[in-house]
N, C-alpha and C positions, 0 to 999 in steps of 0.2 A: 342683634348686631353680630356680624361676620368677625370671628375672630383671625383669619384666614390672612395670613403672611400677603404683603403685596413682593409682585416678582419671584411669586414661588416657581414659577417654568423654569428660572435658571437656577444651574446647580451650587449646592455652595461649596466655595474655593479654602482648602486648608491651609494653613501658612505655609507649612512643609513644600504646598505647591506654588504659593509667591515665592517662595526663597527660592526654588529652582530657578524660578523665570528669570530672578535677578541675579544668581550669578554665572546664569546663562551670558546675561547684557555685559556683565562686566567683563566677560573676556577674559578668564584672571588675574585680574587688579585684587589689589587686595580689599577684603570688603569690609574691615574694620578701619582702614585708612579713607575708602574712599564715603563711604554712607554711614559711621559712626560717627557724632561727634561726642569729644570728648571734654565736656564744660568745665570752665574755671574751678566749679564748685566743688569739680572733684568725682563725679558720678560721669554714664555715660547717657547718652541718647539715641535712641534705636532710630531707622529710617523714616519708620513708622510703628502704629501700635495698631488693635485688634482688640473686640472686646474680651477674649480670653485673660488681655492684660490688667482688664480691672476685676479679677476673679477673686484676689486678696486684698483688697482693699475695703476691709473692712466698715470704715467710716462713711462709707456709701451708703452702707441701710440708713442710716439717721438722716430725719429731715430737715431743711434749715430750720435754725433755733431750736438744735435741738444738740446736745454734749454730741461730739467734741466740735461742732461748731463751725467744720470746715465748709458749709454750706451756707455760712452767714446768721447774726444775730436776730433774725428777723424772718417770719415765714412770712408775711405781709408784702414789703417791696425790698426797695433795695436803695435806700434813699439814704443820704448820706448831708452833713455841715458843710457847707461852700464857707471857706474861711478863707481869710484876707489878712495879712500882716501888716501895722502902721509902726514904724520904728524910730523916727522922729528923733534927734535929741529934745528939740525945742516943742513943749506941750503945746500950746496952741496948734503947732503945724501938725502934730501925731494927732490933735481932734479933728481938725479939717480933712486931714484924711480919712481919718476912720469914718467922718460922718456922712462922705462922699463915698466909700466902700460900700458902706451899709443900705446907702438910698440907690444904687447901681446894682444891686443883688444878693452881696453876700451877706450868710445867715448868721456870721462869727468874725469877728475884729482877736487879732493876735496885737495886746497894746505892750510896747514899752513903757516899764515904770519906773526903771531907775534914777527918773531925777522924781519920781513921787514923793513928796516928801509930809505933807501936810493934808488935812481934807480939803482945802483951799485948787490947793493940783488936782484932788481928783475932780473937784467942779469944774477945772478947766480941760482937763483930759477927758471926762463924760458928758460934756456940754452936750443936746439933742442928742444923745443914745438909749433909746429906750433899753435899758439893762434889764427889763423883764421880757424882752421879747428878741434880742439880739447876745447871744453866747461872747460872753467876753473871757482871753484869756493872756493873763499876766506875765511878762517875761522880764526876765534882768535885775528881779527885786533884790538888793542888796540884803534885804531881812524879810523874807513872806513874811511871817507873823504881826510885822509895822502894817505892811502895805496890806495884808486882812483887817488887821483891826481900823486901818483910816479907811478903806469901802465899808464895812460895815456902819461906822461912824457917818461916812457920804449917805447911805442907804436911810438910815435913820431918820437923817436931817431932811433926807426927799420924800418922807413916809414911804420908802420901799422895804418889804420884809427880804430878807438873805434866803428865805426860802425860794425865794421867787424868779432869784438870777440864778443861772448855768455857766458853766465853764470849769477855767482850771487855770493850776499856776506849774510853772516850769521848774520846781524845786527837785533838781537831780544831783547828787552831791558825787557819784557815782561820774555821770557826765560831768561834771566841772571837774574831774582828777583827770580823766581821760585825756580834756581837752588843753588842758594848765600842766597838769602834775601835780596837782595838788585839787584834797580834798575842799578847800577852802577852810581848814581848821581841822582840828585833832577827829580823826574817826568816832568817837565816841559822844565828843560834840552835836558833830550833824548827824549822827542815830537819833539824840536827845531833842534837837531841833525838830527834826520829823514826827517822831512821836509827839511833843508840843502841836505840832500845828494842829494831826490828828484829835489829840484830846480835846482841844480848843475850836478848831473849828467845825470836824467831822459832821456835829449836828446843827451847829446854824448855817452852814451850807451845805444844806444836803446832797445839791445837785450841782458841786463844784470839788473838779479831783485834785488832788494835794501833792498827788507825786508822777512824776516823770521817766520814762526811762527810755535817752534821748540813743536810742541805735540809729537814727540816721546819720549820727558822728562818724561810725564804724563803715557805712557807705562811701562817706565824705571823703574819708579817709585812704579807700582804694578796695576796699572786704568786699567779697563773695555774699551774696545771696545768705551760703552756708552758714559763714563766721557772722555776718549778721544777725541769725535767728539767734544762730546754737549760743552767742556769747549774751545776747540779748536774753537770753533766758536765764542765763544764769545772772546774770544783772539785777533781775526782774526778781527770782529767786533767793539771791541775797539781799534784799531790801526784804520782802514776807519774812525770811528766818529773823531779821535783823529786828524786824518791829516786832512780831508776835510775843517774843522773848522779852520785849518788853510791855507786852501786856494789851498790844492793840489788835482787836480782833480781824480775824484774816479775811472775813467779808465785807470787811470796813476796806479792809486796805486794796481787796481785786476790786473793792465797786469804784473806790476814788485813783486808780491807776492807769496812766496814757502811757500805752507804745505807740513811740513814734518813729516810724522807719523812711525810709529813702525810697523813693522809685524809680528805676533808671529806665531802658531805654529798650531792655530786652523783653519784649513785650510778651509774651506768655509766661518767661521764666517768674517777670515781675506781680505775673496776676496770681501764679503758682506760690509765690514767695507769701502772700497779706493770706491766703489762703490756710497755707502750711503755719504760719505765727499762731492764727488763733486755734487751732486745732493743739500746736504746742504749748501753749499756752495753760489750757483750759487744762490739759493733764499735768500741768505743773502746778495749778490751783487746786488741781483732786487730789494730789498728790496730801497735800497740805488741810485736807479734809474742808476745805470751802463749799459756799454749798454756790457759791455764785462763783460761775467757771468761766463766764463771759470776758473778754479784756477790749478796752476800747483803744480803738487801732489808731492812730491821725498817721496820716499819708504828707509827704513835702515832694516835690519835683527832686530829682539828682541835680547835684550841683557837679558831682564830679565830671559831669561827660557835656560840659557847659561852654562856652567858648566866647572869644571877647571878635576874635575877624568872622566875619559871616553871621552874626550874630542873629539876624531872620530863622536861620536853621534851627534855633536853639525853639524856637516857637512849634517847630515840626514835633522838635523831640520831647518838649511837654502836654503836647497834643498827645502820645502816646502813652506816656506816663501819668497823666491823670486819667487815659480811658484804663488802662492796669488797673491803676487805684482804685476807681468805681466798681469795673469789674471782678476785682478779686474785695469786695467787700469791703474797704474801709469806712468807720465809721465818718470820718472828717478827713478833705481833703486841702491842701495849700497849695498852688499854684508860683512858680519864681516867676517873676517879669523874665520878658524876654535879655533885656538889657541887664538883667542886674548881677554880670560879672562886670561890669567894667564902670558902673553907675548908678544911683540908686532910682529908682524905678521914676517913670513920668506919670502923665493923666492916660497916653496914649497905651503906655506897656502894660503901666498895671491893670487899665479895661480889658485890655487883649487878655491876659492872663485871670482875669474874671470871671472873663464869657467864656472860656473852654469850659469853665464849668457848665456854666447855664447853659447854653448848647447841648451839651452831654444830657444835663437834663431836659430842658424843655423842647429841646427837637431834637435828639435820640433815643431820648427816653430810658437811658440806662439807668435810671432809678426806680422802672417798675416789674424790671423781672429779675425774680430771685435766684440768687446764683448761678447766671446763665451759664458759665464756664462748666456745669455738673454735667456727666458722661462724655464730657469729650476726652477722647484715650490719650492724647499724647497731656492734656491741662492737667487730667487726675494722676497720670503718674508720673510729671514735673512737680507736682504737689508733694506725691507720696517720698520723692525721692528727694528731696530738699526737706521733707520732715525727717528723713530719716538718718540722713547725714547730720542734719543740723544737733540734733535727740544725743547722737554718739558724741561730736563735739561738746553738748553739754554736761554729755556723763562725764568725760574724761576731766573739764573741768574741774565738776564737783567733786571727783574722786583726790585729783591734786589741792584742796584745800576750797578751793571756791571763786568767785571771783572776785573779793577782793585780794585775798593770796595770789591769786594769777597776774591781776592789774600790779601788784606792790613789785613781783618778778619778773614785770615786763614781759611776759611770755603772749599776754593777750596783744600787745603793741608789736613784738617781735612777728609776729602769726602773720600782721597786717601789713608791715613792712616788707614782708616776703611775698607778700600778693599785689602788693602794689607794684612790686620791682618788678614782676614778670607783666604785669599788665603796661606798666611803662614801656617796656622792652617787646612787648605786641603793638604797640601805637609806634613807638619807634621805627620797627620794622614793619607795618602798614599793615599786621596780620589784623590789627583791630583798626577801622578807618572813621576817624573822626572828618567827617563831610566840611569843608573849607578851612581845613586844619593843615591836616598832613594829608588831603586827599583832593583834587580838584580847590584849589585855593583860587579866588577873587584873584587875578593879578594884580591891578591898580587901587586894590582897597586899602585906602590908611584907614588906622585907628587912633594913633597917639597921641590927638589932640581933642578925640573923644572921651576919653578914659578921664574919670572924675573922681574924688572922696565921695566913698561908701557912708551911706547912712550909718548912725553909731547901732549896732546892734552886741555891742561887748557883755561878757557876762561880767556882773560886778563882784563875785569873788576872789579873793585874794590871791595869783598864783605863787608858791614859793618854788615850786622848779622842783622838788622833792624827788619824785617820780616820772620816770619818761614817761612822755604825751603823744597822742598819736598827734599825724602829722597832715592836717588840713590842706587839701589840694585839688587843682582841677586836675583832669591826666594832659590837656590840650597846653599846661602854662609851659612848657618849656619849646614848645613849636611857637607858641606866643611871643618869649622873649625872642628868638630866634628874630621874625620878624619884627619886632618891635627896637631894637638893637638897629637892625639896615634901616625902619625911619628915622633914629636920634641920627644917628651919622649923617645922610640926608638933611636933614634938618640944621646939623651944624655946617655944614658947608660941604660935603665929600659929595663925590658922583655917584649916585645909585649904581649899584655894579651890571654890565651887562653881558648877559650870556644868549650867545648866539647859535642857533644852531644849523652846522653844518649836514645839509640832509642829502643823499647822495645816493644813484641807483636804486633799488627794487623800490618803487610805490609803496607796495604795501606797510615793508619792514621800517623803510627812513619813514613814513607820517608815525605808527606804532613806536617809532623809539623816539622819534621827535614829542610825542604826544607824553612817552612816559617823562622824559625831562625837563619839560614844560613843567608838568605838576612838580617833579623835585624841583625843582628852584624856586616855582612858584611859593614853596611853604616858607620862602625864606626872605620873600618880596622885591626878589630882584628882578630887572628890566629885563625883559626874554623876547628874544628877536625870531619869530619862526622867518620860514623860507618854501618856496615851491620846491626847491631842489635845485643843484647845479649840476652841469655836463662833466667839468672836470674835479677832482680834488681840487685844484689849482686856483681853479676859479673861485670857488666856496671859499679858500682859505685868504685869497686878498681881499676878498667882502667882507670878511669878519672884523682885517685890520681897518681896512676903510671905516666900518663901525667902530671904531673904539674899542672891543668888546675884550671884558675882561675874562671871558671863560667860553671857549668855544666848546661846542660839545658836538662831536662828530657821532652822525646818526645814516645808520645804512645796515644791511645784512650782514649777519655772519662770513658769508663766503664773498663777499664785496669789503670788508672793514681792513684786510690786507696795502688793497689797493688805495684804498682812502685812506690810511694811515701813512703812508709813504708819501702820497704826491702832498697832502696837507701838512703833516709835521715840516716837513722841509721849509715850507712857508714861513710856518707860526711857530717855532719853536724858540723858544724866547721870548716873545712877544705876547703873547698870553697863555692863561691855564689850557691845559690841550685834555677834556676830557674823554671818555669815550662810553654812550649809554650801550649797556649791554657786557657781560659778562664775553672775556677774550679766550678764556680757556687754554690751550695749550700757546696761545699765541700772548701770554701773559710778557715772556721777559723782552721777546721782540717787539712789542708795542710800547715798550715803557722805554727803551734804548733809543726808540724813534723819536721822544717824547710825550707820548702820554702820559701823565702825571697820576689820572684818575679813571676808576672803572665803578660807572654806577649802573645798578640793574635791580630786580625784587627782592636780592639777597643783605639790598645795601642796610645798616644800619641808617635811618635819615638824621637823626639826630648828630650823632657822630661824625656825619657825615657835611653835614651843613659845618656845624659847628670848625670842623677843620677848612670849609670855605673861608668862614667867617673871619677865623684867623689872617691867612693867607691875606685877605682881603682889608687885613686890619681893621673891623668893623669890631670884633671883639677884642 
């Protein structure tokens, strides 16, 4: 066999020599503006990478399954739990579904149990579920310890041994402070609580995990990538110090432990992210002298970048974020209905949200090759650099006390509050573009008589308010209420507002500005009148009154908006909003004297900006 390079005729190109070429091209533009970016997370991103770039990255020699992991728990495939959530208040209807989830494909039912009360319920909640051959996992128990000891008692009475079922229960006392502000009772308490369940049930269920550690809250919430690993670890972290100390051993505790993270939308970052977890992870279990460094990942769709208008879209965006998930190794994946911001899931959504999975697997096969993401330059060092930012975040942490000291100071809520606010004020300002949101919106799409009560999916611990909580949100709800506000009005009787736009000279310029104000009004659901264009100012501006229209928006060139501001104001001034798309520049105070009221263009804040429509318009 020729070990003989293919393509060796041509020379090989040094970087030193792409860099030339490229700031040849730029002309001098700056080249850390125009080909860096520079991520949320805080790190930067080169144009490109080279294999020179994974020259340190040490975790490369290891094979998957093999420490630190970052190449997946398995040198085998890469096959992962298709899990399905049934949340139901009413048990009967939480088994019909589950038992239709289960017979449809998925290999894990997520059951609500907090109205379990008896072994009576769990007959009616496990009715045809073979529990030795389908993963079952318990959410909302008001007391795990009740709701283990009445399955085990279920199990008995079915001659099934506890050895025999898998899963897990969602006991995070950690996440319920997060999300409440409160622990659900004294710290010391739910340390004692966990340790009980451990003692108790560690070994008749061998092959069900006990503890939780829910960072897809920290996603929910607005967090980075970064602040998800890095605070996740320390989460993860003080749970091991917190039990060991009391006497439960540390390979008890990594083998029964689920991280469970968010997957959003940014699709390398997020296959880079489940990647960098278990690689962080496993050095957080060596640290602690474990001999089992493995940590089992469960993956959920982002809820944050989820939207209730356009809501089809949202089907694109979990199409990508579960190929993430698979691809960057999680061990168990969840899928959200596409509807279920504004609903709780159908027959129709939740199969959709099913079959992405199957799909994925049985006709693309991305559960048979093992960490395909390995050697690609830019994946391993979006990996390397989100481990390593996140690593520093968790030192800092544990050097400040830990994270319960961190959570009890609000410093870990504080962090995320300040990342959501810039990420809101990206979506605001269209730098981040939620697709039928604030960008290309449906114009005639209602919602408001679609929008239903949410299945109960409530955690049943007690919140006392104790401790700031972070703050549960999508980033799209305030473009939501925005338009959801113009259907109540509508709906009670008011005229849907209409804005008309006045398009005038250059072709090009009036469709392009006509087009950009389209979309801004559109995010707000008003009635939007386009136009071929008119001959005069004059003419455009009695057409508008002819319309009714409450907001005209005059659309033409730069060196033409002079002349179109003069002959139109004269018209409409008075008579309605006189906007103008496009930023006026030095012709600021003379256009506003004519009356133009408004100047929208890519600088506008949208929110702010509607929202002072909306006023105007009395709608708010």
């Amino acid at each position: 066999m020729s070990n003989e390079k293919l393509f060796s005729e041509f020379p090989p190109i040094t970087t030193q020599q792409w860099e030339d070429v490229i700031i040849k091209d730029l002309k001098g533009a700056d080249y850390e503006k125009k080909l860096v970016w520079k991520t949320p997370e805080g790190f930067k991103v080169k144009p490109y990478y080279r294999e020179e770039d994974l020259k340190n990255l040490t975790y490369l020699q290891a094979n998957p399954a093999e420490f630190p992991f970052v190449r997946g728990n398995s040198d085998k495939n890469n096959d992962w739990e298709i899990r399905q959530d049934a949340c139901q208040k009413d048990l009967s209807r939480t088994n019909m579904t589950a038992v239709d989830i289960v017979k449809r494909g998925a290999q894990s039912v997520g059951l609500n149990v907090k109205n379990v009360k008896t072994e009576q319920d769990f007959a009616i909640l496990l009715k045809d579920i073979d529990v030795t051959k389908v993963g079952i996992h318990f959410m909302n128990s008001a007391d795990y310890a009740i709701t283990l000891d009445l399955f085990e008692n279920y199990l008995t009475a079915n001659k099934i041994s506890p050895t025999q079922v898998y899963g897990s229960i969602d006991f995070d006392f950690f996440g319920c402070a997060l999300k409440y502000g409160s622990f659900g009772g004294p710290l010391e308490e739910c340390v004692k609580t966990s340790v009980e369940l451990f003692n108790k049930f560690a070994t008749k269920f061998p092959k069900f995990r006990l503890l939780t550690v829910n960072a897809q809250l920290l996603h929910n919430s607005g967090a980075t990538a970064v602040q998800e690993l890095g605070y996740a670890l320390n989460w993860a972290n003080e749970y091991l110090v917190l039990l060991t100390e009391k006497g439960v051993d540390v390979n008890t505790i990594a083998e029964r432990m689920t991280l469970h993270v968010a997957v959003g939308s940014n699709y390398f970052m997020e296959i880079a992210k489940i990647r960098a977890v278990r690689m962080l992870m496993a050095n957080v279990l060596k640290a602690h002298n474990a001999k089992h460094t493995q940590i089992f990942v469960h993956a959920s769709t982002s809820k944050w970048n989820k939207t209730i208008y356009d809501p089809n879209v949202n089907m694109l965006r979990t199409t990508t974020e579960a190929m993430s998930a698979a691809l960057g190794g999680a061990n168990s994946i969840h899928v959200d209905a596409y509807d279920d911001t504004y609903k709780c899931a159908d027959e129709f959504s939740a199969r959709i949200a099913r079959n992405q999975q199957i799909i994925l697997k049985e006709e693309s096969y991305f559960d048979k090759i093992v960490d395909a993401p390995s050697g690609s330059y830019y994946i391993e060092n979006l990996t390397d650099a989100i481990a390593q930012h996140a690593w520093k975040l968790f030192q800092g942490i544990e050097e400040a006390g830990g994270f319960a000291t961190a959570f009890k100071a609000g410093t870990i809520q504080d962090a995320i509050v300040q990342t959501a606010h810039q990420r809101d004020l990206d979506i605001a300002n269209r730098r981040t573009i939620i697709l039928g949101t604030n960008q290309y919106p449906s114009q005639h799409e209602t919602m408001l008589d679609k929008i239903e009560s949410k299945c109960d999916v409530d955690c049943t611990c007690v919140p006392t308010g104790e401790y700031e909580k972070l703050h549960l949100y999508r980033g799209s709800e305030v473009f939501e209420e925005l338009r959801l506000a113009t259907e109540r009005a509508v709906k009670a009787g008011k005229k849907k507002p209409i804005v008309f736009l006045l398009t005038y000279g250059n072709l090009a310029m009036r469709k392009a500005r006509a087009g950009f104000a389209l979309n801004f009004f559109g995010c707000a659901g008003y009635e939007i009148m386009d136009n071929a264009g008119f001959k005069t100012p004059e003419e455009g501006a009695n057409a508008a009154i002819s319309a009714k229209a409450d907001i005209v928006v005059l659309c033409s060139s730069d060196e033409e908006y002079s002349e179109l501001v003069n002959g139109a104001c004269v018209v409409l001034k008075g008579k309605a909003n006189i906007t103008l798309a496009g930023h006026p520049g030095d012709n600021l105070e003379a256009f506003k004297a004519a009356g133009v009221s408004e100047f929208i263009h890519v600088r506008s804040n949208l929110i702010e900006t509607l929202m002072a429509y909306q006023k105007q318009l009395e709608i708010l």
